[in-house]
C-alpha positions in Angstrom: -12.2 0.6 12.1 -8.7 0.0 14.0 -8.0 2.0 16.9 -4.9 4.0 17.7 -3.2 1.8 19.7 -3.9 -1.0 17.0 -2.2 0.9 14.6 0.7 1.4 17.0 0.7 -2.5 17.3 1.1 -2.5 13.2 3.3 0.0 12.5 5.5 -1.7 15.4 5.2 -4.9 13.9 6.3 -3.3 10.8 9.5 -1.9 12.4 10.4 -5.3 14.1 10.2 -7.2 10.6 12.5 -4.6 9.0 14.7 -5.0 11.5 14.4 -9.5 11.5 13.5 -10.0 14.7 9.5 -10.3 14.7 7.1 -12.2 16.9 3.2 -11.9 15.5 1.3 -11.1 19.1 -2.0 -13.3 19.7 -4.3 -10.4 19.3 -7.8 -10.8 17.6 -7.5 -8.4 15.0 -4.4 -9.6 13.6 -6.2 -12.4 13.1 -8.6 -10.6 10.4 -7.5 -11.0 6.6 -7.1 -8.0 5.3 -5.7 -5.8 2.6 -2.2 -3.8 3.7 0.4 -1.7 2.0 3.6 -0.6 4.3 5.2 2.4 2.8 8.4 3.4 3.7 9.9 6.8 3.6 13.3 8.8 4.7 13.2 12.3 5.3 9.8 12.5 3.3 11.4 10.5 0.1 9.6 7.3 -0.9 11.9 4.7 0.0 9.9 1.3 -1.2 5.9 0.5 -0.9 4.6 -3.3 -1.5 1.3 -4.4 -0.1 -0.8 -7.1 -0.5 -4.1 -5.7 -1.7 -6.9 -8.5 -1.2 -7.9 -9.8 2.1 -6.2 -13.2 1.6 -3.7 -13.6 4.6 -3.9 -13.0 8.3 -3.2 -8.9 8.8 -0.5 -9.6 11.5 1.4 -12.1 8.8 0.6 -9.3 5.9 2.2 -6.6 7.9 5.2 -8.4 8.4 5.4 -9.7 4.6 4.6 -6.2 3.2 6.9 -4.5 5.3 10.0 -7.0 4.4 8.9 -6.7 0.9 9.0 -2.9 0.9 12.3 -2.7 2.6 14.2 -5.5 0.8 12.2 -6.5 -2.6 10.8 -3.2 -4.2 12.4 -3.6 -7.2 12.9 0.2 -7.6 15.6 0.8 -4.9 18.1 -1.4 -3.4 17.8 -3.2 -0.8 17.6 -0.9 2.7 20.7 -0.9 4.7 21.3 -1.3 8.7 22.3 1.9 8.8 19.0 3.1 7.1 16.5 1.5 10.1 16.8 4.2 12.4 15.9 6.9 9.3 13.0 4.9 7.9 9.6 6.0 8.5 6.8 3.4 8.3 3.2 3.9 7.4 0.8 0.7 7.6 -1.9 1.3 5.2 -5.1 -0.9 6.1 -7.2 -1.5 3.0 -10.8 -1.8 2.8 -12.7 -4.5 0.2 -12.1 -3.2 -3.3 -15.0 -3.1 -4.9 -15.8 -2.9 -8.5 -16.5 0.8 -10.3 -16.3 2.6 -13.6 -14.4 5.9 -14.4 -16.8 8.5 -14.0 -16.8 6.6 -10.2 -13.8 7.4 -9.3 -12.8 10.3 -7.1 -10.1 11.9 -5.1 -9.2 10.3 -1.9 -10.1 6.8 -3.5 -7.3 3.8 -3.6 -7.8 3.1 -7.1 -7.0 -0.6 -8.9 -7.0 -0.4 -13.6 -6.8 -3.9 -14.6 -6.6 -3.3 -18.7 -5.0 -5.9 -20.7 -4.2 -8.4 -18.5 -2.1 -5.9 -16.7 -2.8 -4.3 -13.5 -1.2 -1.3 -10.8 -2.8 0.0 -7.5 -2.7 3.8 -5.9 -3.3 4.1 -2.5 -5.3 7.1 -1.5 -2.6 9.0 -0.4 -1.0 9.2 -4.2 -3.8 12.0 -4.5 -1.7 14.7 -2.1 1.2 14.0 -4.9 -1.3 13.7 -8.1 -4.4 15.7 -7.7 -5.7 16.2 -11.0 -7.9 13.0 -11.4 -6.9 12.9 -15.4 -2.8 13.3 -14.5 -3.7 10.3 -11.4 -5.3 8.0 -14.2 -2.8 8.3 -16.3 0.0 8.0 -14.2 -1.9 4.9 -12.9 -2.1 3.8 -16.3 1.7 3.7 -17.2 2.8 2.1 -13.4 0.6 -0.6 -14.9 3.1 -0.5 -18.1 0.0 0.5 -20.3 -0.1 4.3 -22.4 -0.8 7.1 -20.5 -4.7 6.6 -21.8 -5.4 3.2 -21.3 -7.4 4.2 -18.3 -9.9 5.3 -20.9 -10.8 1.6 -21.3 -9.6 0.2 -18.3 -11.3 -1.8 -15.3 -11.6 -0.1 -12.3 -12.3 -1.2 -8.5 -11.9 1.5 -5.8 -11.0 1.2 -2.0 -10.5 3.3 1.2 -8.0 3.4 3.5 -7.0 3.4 7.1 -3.2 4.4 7.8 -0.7 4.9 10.6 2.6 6.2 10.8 
């Protein structure tokens, strides 16, 4: 578990790679590979979210990749403007290790990943407050990962917790 003032030091880093001008601090757990989404909102309206979901780079370096990603790569909104960075709110999302689960598993508050079909899509836990009828989550899980709306039926699941800061 992260402190407070860690996920200060995230959410901050976060901010400072939006804005281009970033310097990773030399603190231990930055050092940890983990999962991270950054999600970015303005005035409660999502505003891009990109993550990378598997512990496979360095948090401090995933922080600063998810958060440029989110801000200037989501594919569905443009690019975020200057004039935007003093708006934006950030939330750092620290994932736990997904681990494998089937349907009847699944329940709300879990980060949920369907792989079906060689295709994939990933709600963090917080996609519950929006979707909180497990059947409407699944299949609006289902078509983010371009599949019908049942697909979940037969999908794959793995399941994952959470730790965020705003």
């Amino acid at each position: 578990m992260l402190t407070k003032e860690q996920g200060r030091e995230l959410v901050d880093l976060a901010k400072q790679a939006i804005r281009g001008k970033v310097s990773i601090p030399k603190l231990d757990f930055l050092e940890e590979k983990k999962g991270v989404f950054v999600t970015l909102t303005i005035k409660g309206v999502l505003r891009g979210c990109i993550g990378l979901p598997f512990p496979t780079t360095k948090l401090g370096k995933a922080v600063v990749e998810a958060a440029r990603s989110a801000a200037f790569k989501d594919p569905r909104f443009p690019e975020l403007k200057p004039e935007e960075y003093d708006e934006v709110s950030v939330e750092v999302s620290v994932l736990s290790k997904a681990v494998k689960c089937e349907l009847e598993d699944i329940r709300k508050g879990d980060g949920v990943i369907l792989e079906h079909s060689g295709r994939s899509a990933l709600f963090l836990p917080q996609v519950w407050e929006e979707l909180p009828d497990k059947t409407m989550f699944l299949e609006q899980l289902s078509m983010k990962a371009l599949l019908s709306h049942n697909a979940y039926q037969t999908a794959d699941f793995k399941k994952f917790s959470v730790q965020y800061f705003k």
